[in-house]
Structure formats: C-alpha cells, structure tokens
N, C-alpha and C positions, 0 to 999 in steps of 0.2 A: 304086484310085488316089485318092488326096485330095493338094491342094495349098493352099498361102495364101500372100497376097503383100503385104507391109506396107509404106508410103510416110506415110513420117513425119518429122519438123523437131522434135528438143528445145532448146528456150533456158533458158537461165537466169540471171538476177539474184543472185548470194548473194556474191560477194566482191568486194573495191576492188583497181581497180588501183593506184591512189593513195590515201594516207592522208587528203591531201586534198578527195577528188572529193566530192563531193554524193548521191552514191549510186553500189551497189556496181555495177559491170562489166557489160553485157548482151553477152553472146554466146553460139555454139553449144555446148553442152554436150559435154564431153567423153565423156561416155554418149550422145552421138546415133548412132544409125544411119540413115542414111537410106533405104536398100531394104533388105527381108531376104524374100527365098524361099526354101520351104521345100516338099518335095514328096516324099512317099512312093508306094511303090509295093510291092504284097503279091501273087504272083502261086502259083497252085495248078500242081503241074505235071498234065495231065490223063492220069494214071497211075496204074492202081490198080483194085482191086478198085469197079464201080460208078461208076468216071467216064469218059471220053470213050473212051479204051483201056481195055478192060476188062479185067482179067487174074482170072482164074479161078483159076491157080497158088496156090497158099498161096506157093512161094517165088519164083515171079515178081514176087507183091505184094509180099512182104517186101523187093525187092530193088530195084525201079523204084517202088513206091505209095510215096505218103503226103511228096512232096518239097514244098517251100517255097519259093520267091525272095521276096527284102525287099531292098528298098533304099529308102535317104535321100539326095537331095541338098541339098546347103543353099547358098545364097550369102548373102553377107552386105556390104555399104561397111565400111569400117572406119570408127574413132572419129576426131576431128579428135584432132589430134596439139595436146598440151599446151605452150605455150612461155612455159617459166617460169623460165630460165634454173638451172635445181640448187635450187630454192627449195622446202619442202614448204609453206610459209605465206603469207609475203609473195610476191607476181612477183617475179623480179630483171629488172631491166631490161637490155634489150641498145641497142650501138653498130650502128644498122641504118642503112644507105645506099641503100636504098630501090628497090633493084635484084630482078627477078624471082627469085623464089627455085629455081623452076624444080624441083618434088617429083617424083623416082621411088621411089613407098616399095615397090618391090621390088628396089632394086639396092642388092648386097650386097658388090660389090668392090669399089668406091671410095664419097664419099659419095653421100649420098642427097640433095644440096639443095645450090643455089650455098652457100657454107660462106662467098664472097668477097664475098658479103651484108652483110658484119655484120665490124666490128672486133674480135676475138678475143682482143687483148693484153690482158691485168690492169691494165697501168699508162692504158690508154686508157679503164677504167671509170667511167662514172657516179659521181660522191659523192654525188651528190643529182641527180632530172630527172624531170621530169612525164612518165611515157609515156605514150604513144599506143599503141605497138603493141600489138595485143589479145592476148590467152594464149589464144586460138583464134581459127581461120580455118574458113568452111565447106569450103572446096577444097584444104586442107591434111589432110591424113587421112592415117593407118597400112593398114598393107596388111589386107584384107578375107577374107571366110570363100569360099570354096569348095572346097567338102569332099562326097566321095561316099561312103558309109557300103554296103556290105553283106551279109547275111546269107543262109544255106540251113541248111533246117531239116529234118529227117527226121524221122515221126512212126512210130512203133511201139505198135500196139494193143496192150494187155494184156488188160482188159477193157472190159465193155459203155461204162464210163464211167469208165476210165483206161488212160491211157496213155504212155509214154514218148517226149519230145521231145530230138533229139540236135541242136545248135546250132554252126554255125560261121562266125566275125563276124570280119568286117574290118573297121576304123575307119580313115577316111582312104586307101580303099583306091589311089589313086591316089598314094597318097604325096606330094598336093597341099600346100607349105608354106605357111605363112599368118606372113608376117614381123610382127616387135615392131617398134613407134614408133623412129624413128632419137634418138641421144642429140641432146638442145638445151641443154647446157650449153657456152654457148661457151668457157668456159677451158678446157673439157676437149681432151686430146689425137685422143680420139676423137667429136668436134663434128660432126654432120653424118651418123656412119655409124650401121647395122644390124648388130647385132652377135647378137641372138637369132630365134629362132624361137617363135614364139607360140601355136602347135596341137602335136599331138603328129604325129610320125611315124606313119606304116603302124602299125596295132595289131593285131593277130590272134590271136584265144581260142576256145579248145572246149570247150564248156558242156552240160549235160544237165541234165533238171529232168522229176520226174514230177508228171503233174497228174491231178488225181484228184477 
C-alpha cells in the first residue's frame, strides 16, 4: 500500500484585468488544486502453489493461484472556476450586485450559482468600467476528482521466467461523475448551468500481456 497527500496554493501574475492597471491581476490560478490524494493498494491473494494455502494440485493452482487485487483511489478540489465573461483574451466584465453567489458545482438541474447576482441583459453592458471583480475566486471552484479505479490480475506460469498475465480494469469503477465548470457567460441563455461531465464514465477492458 503506498499513499501521498499534496496541500498546495498556486498564484499567479501574468494578465490585466484592466488595460489600464499598473500591473497584471494577482490571483488563484486556474490550475490550482488545493488537496489531491492519491492511494494505491496491490494485494496478492494468498493462493497458490507455495503461499499461505498451499495447493499441490497443478489444477487447483491453475484455477485459484496466482490472483491480484489493485486499486486506485484519487481525490482531488477542483480548479477555481474562470470568470471571464465568453472572453478568450481580454476579461469581459460583468453587472455584479454584490449579492452571495452561493456555488453548488454539483447541481445539474437548475443553475449552479445565484444567476440573480449579476445583470444579464446586453442593453445593461458596460461600454467601458474599471473592474474589480477578480476572474478567480479561491472558494469558487468546479466540481473535484473522486474516482476509484480497479484491477484483478490472473498470472499463468509458462516458464521458469515467463509468464502470462490476464488483466481486468475498471476505470471509475463506481461510476463517480466529476462535473465541468458551470457556463459564466452572462448573455448566454445557459449562464449559471452545468451542462457536461468532465471524467469519463464506468470504463471496463480485458487486456493480456506476456512478460518475459
């Protein structure tokens, strides 16, 4: 069993919120994570010709010896949620009222965030305004990694020092979803909601591989 646990804070300086400002932006990086765990586990099953049960059998062994258990679990924070209003360059600025935004970045049937925040009409846009509001928040984040991965292995001798390994791997085996960033384009129709899914589903494949 090995495990690691990482607790970490990324900032960064590299862009203006305003044309005007004096230097560019400091805040949380859209690449921060702030915890990520990560823990495997590789367990023998004690079966088999020469380990805890001993099976003498040639087809006892062949049929209970030589099994695997593997597993992964991972957690992870998600990233601070980007608000840049549909911008890939510039911020666009938003009509913000200063009211709690109040984030579930797991809720996927209405929005994810007071929406009632913020002025949404096109005719109510900025032409020009010094924002304030920052294009990230630490406590504003997308939905996070937790994900359990895993694997049984079956190992078949051939010989002294090869052997055949037969492989069957779940990915996500809990079918845990890990939702996308909700849309922050306020004109947009869908302002506010989660519309994707950002891991994959349940994955399951059977693999073999001889090592030699």
């Amino acid at each position: 069993m090995t495990a690691n646990y990482i607790y970490s804070r990324l900032i960064e300086q590299i862009s203006w919120l305003n044309d005007t400002d004096l230097a560019p932006e400091k805040r949380i990086s859209p690449f921060d994570h702030t915890q990520r765990f990560v823990t495997g586990v590789s367990y023998e099953l004690p079966f088999g010709r020469g380990r805890l049960v001993d099976l003498s059998s040639r087809w006892s062994n062949l049929l209970a010896g030589g099994w695997h258990l593997n597993g992964i679990y991972t957690y992870q924070t998600g990233a601070p949620i980007t608000w840049v209003n549909g911008s890939s360059n510039t911020p666009g600025d938003y009509v913000y009222f200063g009211s709690p935004l109040d984030l579930n970045n797991r809720e996927t049937n209405t929005v994810a965030f007071n929406t009632a925040a913020f002025d949404t009409k096109s005719s109510d846009a900025f032409q020009y305004h010094i924002r304030t509001f920052s294009t990230t928040f630490p406590n504003l984040r997308s939905d996070g990694i937790n994900q359990w991965d895993q694997s049984l292995l079956k190992r078949f001798d051939l010989r002294e020092k090869m052997y055949l390994q037969l492989r069957l791997e779940a990915f996500n085996l809990l079918n845990h979803p890990s939702f996308s960033a909700p849309n922050t384009t306020a004109n947009s129709s869908g302002f506010g909601t989660i519309t994707a899914q950002a891991n994959r589903t349940r994955t399951i494949q059977l693999g073999g591989r001889i090592v030699f």
